[in-house]
C-alpha positions as a Markdown table, in Angstrom:
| # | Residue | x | y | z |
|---|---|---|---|---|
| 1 | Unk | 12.2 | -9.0 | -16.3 |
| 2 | Unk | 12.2 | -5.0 | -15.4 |
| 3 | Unk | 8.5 | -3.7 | -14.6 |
| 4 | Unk | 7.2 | -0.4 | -14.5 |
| 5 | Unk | 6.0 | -0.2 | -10.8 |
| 6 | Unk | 3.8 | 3.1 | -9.0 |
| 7 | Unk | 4.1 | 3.0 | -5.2 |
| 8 | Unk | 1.9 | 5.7 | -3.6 |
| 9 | Unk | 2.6 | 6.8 | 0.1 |
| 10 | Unk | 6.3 | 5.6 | -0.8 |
| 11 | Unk | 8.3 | 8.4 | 1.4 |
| 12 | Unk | 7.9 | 6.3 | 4.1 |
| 13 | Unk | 7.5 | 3.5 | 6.5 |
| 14 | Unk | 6.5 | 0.6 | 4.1 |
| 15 | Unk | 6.3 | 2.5 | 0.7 |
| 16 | Unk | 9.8 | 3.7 | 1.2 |
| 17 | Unk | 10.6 | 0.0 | 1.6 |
| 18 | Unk | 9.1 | -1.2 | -0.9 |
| 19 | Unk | 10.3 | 1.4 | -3.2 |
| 20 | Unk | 13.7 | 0.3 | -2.1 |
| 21 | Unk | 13.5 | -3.3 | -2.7 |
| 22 | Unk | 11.8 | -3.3 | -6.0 |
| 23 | Unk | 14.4 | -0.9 | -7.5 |
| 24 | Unk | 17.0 | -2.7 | -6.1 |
| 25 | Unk | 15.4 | -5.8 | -8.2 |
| 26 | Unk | 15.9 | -4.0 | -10.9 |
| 27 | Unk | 12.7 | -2.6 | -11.8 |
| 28 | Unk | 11.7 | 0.9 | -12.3 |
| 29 | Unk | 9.5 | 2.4 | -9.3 |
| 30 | Unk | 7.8 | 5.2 | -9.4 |
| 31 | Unk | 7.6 | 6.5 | -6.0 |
| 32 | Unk | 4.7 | 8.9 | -5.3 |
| 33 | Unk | 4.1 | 11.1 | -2.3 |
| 34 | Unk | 2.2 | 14.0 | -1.2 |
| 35 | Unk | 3.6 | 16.6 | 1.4 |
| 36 | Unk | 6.8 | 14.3 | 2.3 |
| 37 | Unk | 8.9 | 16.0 | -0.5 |
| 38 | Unk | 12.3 | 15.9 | 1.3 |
| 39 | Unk | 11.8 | 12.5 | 2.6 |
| 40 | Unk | 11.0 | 11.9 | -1.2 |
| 41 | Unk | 13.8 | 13.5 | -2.5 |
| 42 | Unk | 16.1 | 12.1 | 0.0 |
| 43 | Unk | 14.9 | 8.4 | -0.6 |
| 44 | Unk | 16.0 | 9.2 | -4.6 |
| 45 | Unk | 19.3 | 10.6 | -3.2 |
| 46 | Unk | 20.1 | 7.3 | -1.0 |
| 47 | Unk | 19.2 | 5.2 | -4.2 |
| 48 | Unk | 21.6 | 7.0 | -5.8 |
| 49 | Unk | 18.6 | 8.0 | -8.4 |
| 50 | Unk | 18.7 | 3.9 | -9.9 |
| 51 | Unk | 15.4 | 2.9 | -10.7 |
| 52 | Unk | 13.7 | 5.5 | -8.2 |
| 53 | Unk | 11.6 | 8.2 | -10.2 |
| 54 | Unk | 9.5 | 10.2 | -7.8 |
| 55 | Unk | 6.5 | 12.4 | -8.4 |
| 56 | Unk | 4.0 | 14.9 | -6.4 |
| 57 | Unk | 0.5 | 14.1 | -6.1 |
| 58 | Unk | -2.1 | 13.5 | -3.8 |
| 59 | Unk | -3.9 | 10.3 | -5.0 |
| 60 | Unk | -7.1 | 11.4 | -2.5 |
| 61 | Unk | -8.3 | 13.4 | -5.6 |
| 62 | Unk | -8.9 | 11.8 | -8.6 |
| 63 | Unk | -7.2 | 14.9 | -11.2 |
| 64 | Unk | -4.1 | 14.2 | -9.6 |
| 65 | Unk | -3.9 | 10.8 | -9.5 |
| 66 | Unk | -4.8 | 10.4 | -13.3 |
| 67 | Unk | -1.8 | 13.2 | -13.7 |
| 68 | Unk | 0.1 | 10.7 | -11.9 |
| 69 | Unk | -0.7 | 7.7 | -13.9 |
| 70 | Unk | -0.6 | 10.1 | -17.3 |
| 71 | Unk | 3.2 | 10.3 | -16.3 |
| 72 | Unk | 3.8 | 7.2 | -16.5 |
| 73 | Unk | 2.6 | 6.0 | -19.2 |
| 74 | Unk | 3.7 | 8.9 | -21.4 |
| 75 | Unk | 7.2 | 8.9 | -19.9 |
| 76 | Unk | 7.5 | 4.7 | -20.0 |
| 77 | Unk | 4.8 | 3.8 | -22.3 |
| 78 | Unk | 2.9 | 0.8 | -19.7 |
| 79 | Unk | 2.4 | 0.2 | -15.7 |
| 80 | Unk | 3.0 | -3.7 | -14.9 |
| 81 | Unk | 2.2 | -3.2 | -11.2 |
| 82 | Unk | 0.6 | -0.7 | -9.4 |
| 83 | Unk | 1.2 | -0.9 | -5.3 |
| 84 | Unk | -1.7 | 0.7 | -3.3 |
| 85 | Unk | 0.2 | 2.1 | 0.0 |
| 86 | Unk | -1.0 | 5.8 | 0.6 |
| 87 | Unk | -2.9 | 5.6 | 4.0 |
| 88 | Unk | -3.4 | 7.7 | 7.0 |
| 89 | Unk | -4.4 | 6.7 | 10.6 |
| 90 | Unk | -7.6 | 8.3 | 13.3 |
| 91 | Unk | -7.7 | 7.6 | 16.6 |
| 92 | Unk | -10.6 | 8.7 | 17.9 |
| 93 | Unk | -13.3 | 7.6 | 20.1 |
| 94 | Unk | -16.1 | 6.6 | 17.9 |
| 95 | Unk | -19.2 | 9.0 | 19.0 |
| 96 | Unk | -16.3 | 12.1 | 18.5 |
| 97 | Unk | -15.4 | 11.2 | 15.0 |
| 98 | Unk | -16.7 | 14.0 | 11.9 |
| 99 | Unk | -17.7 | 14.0 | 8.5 |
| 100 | Unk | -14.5 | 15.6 | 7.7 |
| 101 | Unk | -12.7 | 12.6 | 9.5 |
| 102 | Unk | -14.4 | 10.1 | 7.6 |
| 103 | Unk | -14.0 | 12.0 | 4.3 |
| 104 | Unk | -10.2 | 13.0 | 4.9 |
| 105 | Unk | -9.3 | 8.8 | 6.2 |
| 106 | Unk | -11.5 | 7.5 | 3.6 |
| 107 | Unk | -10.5 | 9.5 | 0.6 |
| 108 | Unk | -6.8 | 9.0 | 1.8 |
| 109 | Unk | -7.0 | 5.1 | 2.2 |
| 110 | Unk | -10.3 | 3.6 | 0.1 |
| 111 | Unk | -10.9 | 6.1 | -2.3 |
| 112 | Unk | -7.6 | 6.6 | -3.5 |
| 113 | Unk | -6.8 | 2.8 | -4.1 |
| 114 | Unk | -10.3 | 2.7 | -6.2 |
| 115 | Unk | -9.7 | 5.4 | -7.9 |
| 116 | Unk | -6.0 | 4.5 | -9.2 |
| 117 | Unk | -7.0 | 0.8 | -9.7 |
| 118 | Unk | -9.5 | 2.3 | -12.5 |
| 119 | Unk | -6.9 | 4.6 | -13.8 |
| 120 | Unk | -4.1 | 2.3 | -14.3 |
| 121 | Unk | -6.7 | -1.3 | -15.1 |
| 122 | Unk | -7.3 | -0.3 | -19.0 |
| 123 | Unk | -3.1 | -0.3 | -19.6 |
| 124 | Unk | -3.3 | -3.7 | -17.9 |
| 125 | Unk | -6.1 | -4.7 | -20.1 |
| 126 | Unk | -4.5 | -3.4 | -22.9 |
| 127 | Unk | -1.3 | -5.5 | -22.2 |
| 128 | Unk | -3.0 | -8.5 | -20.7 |
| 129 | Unk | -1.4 | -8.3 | -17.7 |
| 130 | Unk | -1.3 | -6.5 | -14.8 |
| 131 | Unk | -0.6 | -7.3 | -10.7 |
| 132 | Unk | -2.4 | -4.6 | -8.2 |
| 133 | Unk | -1.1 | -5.2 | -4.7 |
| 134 | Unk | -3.2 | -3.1 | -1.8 |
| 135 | Unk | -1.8 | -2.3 | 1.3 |
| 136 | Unk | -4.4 | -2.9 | 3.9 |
| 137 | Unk | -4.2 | -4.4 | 8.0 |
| 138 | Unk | -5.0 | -6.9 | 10.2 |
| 139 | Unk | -7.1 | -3.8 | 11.6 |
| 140 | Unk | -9.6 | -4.5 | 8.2 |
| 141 | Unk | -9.7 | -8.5 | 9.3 |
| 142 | Unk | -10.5 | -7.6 | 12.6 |
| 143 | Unk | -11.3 | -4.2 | 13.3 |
| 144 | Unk | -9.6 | -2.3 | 16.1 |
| 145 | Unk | -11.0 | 0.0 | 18.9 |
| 146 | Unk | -10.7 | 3.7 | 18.4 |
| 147 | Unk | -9.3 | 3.0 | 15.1 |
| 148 | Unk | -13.2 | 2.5 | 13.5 |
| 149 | Unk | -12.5 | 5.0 | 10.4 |
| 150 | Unk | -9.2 | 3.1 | 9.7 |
| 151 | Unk | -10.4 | -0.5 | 10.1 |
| 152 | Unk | -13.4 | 0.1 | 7.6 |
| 153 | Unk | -11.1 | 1.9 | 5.1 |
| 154 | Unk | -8.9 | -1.1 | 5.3 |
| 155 | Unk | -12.0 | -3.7 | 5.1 |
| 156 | Unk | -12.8 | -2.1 | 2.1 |
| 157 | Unk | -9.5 | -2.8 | 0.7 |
| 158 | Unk | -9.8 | -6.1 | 1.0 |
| 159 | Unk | -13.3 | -6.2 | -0.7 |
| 160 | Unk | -11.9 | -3.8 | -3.6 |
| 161 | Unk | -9.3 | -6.9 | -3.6 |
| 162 | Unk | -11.6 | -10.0 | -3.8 |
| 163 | Unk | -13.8 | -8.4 | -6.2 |
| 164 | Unk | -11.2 | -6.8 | -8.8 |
| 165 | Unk | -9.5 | -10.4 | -8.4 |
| 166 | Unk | -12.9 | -12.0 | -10.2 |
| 167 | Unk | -13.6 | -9.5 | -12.1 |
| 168 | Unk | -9.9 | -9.0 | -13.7 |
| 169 | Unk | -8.4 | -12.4 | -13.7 |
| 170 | Unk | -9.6 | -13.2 | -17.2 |
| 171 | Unk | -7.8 | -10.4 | -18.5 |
| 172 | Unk | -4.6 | -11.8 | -16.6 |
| 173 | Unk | -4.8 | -9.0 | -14.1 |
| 174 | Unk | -3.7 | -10.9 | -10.7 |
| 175 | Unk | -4.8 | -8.9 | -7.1 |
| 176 | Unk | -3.9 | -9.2 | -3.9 |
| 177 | Unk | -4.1 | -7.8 | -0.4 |
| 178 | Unk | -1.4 | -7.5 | 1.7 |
| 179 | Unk | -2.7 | -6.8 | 5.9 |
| 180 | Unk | 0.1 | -6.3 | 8.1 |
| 181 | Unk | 0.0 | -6.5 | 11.9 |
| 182 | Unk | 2.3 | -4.2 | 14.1 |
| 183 | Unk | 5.2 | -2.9 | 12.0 |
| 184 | Unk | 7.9 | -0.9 | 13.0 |
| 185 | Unk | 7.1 | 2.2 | 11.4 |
| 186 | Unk | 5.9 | 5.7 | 12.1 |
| 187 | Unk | 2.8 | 5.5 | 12.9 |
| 188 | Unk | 3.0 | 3.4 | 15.7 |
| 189 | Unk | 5.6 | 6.1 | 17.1 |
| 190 | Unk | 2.7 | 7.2 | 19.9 |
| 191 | Unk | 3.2 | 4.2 | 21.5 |
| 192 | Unk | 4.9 | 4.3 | 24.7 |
| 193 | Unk | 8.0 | 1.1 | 25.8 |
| 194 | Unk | 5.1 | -0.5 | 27.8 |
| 195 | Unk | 2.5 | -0.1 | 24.9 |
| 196 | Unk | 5.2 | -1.8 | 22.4 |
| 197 | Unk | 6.3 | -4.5 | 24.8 |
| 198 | Unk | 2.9 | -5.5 | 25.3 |
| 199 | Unk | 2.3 | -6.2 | 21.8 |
| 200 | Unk | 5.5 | -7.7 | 21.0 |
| 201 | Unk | 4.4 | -10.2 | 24.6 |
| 202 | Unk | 1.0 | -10.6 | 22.7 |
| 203 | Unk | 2.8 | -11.8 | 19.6 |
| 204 | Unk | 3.1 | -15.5 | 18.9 |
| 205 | Unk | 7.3 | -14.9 | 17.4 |
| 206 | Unk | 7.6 | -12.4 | 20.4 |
| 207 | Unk | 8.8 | -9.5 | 18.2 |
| 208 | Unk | 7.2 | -6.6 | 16.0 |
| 209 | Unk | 7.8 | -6.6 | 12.5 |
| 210 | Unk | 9.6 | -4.7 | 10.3 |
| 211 | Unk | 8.8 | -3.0 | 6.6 |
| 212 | Unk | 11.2 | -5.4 | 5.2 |
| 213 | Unk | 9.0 | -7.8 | 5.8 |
| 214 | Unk | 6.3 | -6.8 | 4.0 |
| 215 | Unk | 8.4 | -5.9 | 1.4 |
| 216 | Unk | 9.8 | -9.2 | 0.9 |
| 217 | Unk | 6.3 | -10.4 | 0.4 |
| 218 | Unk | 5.6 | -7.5 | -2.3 |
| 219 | Unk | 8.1 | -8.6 | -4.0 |
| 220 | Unk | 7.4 | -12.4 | -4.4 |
| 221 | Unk | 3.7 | -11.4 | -5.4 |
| 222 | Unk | 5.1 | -9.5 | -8.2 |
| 223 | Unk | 6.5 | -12.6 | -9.3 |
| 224 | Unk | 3.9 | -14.9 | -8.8 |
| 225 | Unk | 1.7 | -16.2 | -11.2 |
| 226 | Unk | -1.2 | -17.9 | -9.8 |
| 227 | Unk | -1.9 | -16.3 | -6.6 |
| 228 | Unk | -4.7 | -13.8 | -6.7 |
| 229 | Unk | -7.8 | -12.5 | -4.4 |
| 230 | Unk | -6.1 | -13.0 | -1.5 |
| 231 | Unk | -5.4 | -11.2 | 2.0 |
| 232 | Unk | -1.7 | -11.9 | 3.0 |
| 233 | Unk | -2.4 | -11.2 | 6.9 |
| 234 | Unk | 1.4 | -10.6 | 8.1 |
| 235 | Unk | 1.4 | -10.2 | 11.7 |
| 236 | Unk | 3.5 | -12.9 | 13.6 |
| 237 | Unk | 1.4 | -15.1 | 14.7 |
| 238 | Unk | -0.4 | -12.0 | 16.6 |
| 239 | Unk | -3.6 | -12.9 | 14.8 |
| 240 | Unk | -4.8 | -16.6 | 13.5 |
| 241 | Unk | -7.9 | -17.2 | 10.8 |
């Protein structure tokens, strides 16, 4: 059955993925990004525009991201899913980090998957149904030197998670965490040959994964039915709770 899907951060790396898959399913993504316009405009054009509706907003501020979901529901009249993917990264000795550090990764990562979980809950309510997938890392599970802003944004994901999953499962609402490990994306572009062959040494299945396979998990939570307040740790064996 076709869904009305919001991806936010889908330009690229993992959004962009997912984005792909999901209208390649057959449902109807909305793709959201901020400042990546052409890489937005260009992931419509490789789509050949099916399924793929993108739209401008920076989901760090709360007027934009109700624009966003306002959109939506005026345009397609519900949101089945709503995918939780904008994120930025910091690396930064602790002791050097700012208050405009923690506001800008914060607002970017936490904020903006609190704040368009309560815009888009009441449609779910309304429908009684909903699925809310957050995009989080094995960095919240286990925190990660010089990446302190970004592991307790992503920690706080995964709270937000476990808690809407109570909170929301009466009303049919199912939530879920997704945490990957080292992905094959653009922000781990910084590392150097000996950097990424030292993780992929590290890694249980001796490789580093790919966005297709966290979108091929997004996918199958979309069409589960009894799987909820849970963090999906995807890493290849690289880390083991």
């Amino acid at each position: 059955m076709q869904k009305v899907i919001i991806v936010t951060g889908a330009s690229k790396g993992i959004g962009r993925e997912i984005a792909k898959v999901l209208a390649n399913n057959g449902h109807v993504v909305i793709a959201n990004y901020n400042k990546s316009e052409k890489d937005a405009i260009s992931l419509k054009e490789e789509m050949n525009e099916k399924n793929i509706d993108i739209y401008k907003a920076d989901v760090s501020a709360r007027e934009e991201g109700h624009k966003l979901v306002e959109y939506v529901l005026n345009k397609y009249g519900k949101i089945d899913v709503l995918i939780n993917n904008a994120g930025i990264d910091e690396y930064k000795m602790f002791i050097d980090e700012t208050d405009n550090d923690w506001n800008r990764v914060i607002n970017t990562n936490l904020y903006s998957a609190f704040m368009m979980c309560q815009e888009t809950i009441p449609n779910m309510i309304k429908n009684k149904s909903g699925c809310i997938i957050n995009i989080s890392s094995i960095w919240g599970m286990v925190g990660a030197s010089l990446e302190v802003l970004y592991s307790v944004s992503k920690a706080g994901m995964d709270g937000l998670t476990k808690a809407l999953a109570k909170e929301y499962g009466p009303s049919n609402i199912r939530v879920n965490s997704i945490a990957p490990g080292a992905i094959d994306t653009d922000m781990n572009k910084d590392l150097t040959k000996d950097e990424l062959k030292q993780l992929e040494d590290e890694t249980p299945l001796r490789k580093i994964g790919k966005t297709e396979d966290i979108a091929k998990c997004v996918s199958w939570l979309i069409e589960d039915n009894f799987t909820t307040g849970q963090i999906i740790s995807i890493n290849g064996g690289w880390v083991i709770t």
